[in-house]
C-alpha positions as a Python dict, from the first residue, in 0.01 Angstrom:
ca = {
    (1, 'X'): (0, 0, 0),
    (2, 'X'): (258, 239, 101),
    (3, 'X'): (433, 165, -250),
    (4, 'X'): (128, 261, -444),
    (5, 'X'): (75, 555, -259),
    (6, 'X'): (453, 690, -297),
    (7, 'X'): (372, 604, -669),
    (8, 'X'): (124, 842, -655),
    (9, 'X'): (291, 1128, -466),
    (10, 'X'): (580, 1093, -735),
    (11, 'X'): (400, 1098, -1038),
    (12, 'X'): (301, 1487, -1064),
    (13, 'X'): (687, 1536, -1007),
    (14, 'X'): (746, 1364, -1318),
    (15, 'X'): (569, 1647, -1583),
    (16, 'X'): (847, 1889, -1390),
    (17, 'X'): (1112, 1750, -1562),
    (18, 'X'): (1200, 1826, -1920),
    (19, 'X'): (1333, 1537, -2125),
    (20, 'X'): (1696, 1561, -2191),
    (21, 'X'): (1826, 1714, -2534),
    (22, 'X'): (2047, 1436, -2607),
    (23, 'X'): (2449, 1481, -2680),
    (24, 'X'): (2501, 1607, -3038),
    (25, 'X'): (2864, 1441, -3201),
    (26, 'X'): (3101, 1728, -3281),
    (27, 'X'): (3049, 1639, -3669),
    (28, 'X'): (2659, 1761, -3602),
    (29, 'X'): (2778, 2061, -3461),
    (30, 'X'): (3033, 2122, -3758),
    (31, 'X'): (2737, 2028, -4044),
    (32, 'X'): (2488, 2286, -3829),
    (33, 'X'): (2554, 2626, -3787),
    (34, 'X'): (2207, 2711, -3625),
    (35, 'X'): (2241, 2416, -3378),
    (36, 'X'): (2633, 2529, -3295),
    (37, 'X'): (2592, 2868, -3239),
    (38, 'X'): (2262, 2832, -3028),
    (39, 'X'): (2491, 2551, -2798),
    (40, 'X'): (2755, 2807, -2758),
    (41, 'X'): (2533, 3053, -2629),
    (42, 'X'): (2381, 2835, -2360),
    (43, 'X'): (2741, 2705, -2316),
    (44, 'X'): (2881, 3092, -2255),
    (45, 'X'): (2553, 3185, -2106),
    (46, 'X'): (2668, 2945, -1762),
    (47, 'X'): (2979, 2852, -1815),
    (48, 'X'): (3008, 2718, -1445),
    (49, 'X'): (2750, 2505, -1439),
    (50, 'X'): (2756, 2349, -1855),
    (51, 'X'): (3166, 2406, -1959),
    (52, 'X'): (3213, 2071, -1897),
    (53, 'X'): (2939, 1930, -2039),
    (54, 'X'): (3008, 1690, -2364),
    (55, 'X'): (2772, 1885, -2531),
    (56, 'X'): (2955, 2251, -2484),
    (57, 'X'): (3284, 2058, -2527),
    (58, 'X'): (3194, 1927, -2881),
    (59, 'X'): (3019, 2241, -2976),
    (60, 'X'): (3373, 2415, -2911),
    (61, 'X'): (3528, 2163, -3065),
    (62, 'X'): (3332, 2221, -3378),
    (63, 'X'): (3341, 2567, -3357),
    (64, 'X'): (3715, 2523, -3341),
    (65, 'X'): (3713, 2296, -3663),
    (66, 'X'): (3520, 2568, -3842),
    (67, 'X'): (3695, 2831, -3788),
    (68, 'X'): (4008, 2676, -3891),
    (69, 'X'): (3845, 2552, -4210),
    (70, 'X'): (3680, 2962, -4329),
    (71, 'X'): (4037, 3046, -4247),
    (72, 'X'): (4226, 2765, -4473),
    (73, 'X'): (3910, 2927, -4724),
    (74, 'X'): (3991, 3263, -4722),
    (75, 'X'): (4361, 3151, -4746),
    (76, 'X'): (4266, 3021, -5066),
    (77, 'X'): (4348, 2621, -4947),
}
C-alpha cells in the first residue's frame, strides 16, 4: 500500500522535468551552424555550471574545426 501511494505522490513530479536534449557528435555541430551557435550561447551563457558538459565541449570543438576551415578558405586552401 505504502508503494502505491509513494507512486502516486511521485507521479506529478514527473511532468516537472523536461526530457533531456540528447548529446550532439562534434560532426553535427560542424554540419549545423544554427544548432552550434545556439549551444555556444547556452554554453557561454553558464559557463560554471555546462563548460564541462560533452555537449559545450563538442560544440567548441566544432566551432574550433570551423573556424580553422573559413580560415584555410579565405587563405585560398
Amino acid at each position: 500500500m505504502r508503494r502505491i501511494l509513494a507512486l502516486f505522490l511521485m507521479l506529478p513530479l514527473a511532468g516537472c522535468f523536461e526530457p533531456g536534449e540528447g548529446i550532439h557528435a562534434v560532426s553535427d555541430y560542424l554540419s549545423d551552424d544554427a544548432l552550434r551557435a545556439g549551444q555556444l550561447a547556452k554554453c557561454r551563457e553558464n559557463p560554471g555550471q555546462l563548460a564541462e558538459t560533452p555537449n559545450c565541449k563538442n560544440a567548441n570543438e566544432a566551432d574550433g574545426k570551423a573556424r580553422l576551415q573559413r580560415m584555410n578558405k579565405a587563405l585560398g586552401g
